[in-house]
C-alpha positions as CSV (number, residue, x, y, z in Angstrom):
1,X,0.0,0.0,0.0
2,X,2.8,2.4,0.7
3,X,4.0,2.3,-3.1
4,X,0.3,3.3,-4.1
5,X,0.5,6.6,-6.1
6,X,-1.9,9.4,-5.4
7,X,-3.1,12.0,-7.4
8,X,-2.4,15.6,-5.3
9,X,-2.5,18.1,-7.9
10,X,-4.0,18.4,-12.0
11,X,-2.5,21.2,-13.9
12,X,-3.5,22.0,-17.2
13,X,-0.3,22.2,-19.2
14,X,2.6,19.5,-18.7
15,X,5.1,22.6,-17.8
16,X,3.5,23.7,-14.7
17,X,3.4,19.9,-14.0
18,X,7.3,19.5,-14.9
19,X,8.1,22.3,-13.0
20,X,6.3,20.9,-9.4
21,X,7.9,17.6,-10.0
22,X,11.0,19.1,-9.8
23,X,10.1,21.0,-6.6
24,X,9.0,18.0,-5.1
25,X,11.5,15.5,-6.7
26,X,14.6,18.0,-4.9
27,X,12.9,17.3,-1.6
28,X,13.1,13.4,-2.4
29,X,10.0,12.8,-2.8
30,X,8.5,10.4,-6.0
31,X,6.6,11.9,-8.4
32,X,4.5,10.3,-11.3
33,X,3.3,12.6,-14.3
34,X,0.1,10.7,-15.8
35,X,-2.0,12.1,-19.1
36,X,1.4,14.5,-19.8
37,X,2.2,13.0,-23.1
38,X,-1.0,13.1,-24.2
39,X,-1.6,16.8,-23.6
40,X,1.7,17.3,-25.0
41,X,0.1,15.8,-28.3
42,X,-3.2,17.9,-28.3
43,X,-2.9,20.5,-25.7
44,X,-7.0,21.4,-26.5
45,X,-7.7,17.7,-25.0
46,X,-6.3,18.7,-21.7
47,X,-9.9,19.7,-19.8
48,X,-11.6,17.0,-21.5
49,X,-9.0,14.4,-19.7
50,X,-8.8,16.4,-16.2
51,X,-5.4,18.4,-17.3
52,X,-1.7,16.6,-16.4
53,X,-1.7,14.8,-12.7
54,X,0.9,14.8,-10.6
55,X,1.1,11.5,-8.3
56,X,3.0,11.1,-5.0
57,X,3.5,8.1,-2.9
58,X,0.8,7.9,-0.3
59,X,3.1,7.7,2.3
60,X,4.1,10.8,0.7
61,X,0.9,12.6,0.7
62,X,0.7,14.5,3.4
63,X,4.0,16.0,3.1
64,X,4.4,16.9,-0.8
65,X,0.9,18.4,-0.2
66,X,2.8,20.9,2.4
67,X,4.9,21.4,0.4
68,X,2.4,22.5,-2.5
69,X,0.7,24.6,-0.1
70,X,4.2,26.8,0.6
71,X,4.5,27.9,-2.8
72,X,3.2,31.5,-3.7
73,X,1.4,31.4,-6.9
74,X,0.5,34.9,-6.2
75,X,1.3,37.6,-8.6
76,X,4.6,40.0,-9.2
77,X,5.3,43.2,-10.7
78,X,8.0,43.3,-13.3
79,X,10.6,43.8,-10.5
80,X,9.9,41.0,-8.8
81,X,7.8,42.9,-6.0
82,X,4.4,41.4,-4.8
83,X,1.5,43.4,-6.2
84,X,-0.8,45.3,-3.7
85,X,-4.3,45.3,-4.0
86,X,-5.3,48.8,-4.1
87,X,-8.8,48.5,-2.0
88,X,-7.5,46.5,1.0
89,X,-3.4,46.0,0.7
90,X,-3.3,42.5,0.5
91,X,-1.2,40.7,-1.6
92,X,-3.2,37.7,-2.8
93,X,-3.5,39.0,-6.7
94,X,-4.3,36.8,-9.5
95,X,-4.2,37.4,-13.3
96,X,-6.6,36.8,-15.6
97,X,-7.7,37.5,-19.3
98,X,-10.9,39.1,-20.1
99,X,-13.0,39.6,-23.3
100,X,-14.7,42.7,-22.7
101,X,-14.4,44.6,-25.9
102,X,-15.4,44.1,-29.5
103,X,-11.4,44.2,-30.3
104,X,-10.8,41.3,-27.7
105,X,-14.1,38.8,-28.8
106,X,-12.7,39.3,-32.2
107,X,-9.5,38.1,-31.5
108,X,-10.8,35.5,-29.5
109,X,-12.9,34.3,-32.5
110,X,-10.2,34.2,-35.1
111,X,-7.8,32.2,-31.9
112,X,-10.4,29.5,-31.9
113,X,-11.2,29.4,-35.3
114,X,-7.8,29.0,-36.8
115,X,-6.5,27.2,-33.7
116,X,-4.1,30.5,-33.2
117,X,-2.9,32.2,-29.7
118,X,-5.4,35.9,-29.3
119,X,-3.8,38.3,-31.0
120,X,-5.2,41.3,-28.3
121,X,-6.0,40.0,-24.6
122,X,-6.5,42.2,-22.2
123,X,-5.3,41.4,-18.4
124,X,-6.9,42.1,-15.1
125,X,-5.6,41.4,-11.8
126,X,-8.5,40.2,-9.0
127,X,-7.9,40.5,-5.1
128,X,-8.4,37.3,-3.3
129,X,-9.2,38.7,-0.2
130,X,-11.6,41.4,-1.5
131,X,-12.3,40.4,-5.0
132,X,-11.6,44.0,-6.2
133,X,-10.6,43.9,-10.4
134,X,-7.7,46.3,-11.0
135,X,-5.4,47.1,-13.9
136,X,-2.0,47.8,-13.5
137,X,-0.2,50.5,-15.0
């Protein structure tokens, strides 16, 4: 039972994954990528199959998930500063893409239509804490 593998984290993209495994893997602890390849092949497959696993031991478990759980995934300004939130100073910030112009569904369009990155995306960042939407400058 001890050499049981279970799943502790999905990730959509096989580099996110590869990058974790090494994280845990320098810490000596096991780790077993499953579905990688095969996102690798057809990256549009990957929320159809549940995204790239990563698998620990389950004797394991309890300490790789710590060890997920230490790592900021918070975001950064381009000198490597944590960004504020301007509404309540916290520093839980994520980024994320939004289609809220003609300009940006357009792009979107012509991304999934001809299997293409967006050519214009416009980023927000979102509080956490107080789920305030910001720009920055």
């Amino acid at each position: 039972m001890q050499n049981t593998f279970v799943t502790i984290a999905r990730y959509q993209y096989s580099s996110e994954a590869q990058i974790i495994k090494g994280r845990l893997e320098a810490d000596s602890i096991a780790v077993f990528l499953s579905d990688n390849i095969t996102i690798d092949t057809d990256p549009l497959v990957s929320n159809a199959i549940g995204g790239v696993k990563l698998k620990v031991r389950a004797k394991d478990e309890n300490e790789a998930r710590s060890i997920l759980e230490s790592i900021q995934v918070h975001s950064l300004d381009d000198n490597g500063n944590p960004i504020t939130c301007p509404n309540c100073n916290q520093q839980h910030i994520g980024l994320y893409s939004t289609i809220n112009d003609l300009k940006s569904f357009m792009s979107f369009l012509a991304g999934f239509v001809f299997g293409t990155l967006p050519f214009s995306t416009r980023y927000q960042y979102k509080c956490e804490d107080c789920k305030v939407e910001f720009p920055i400058k």
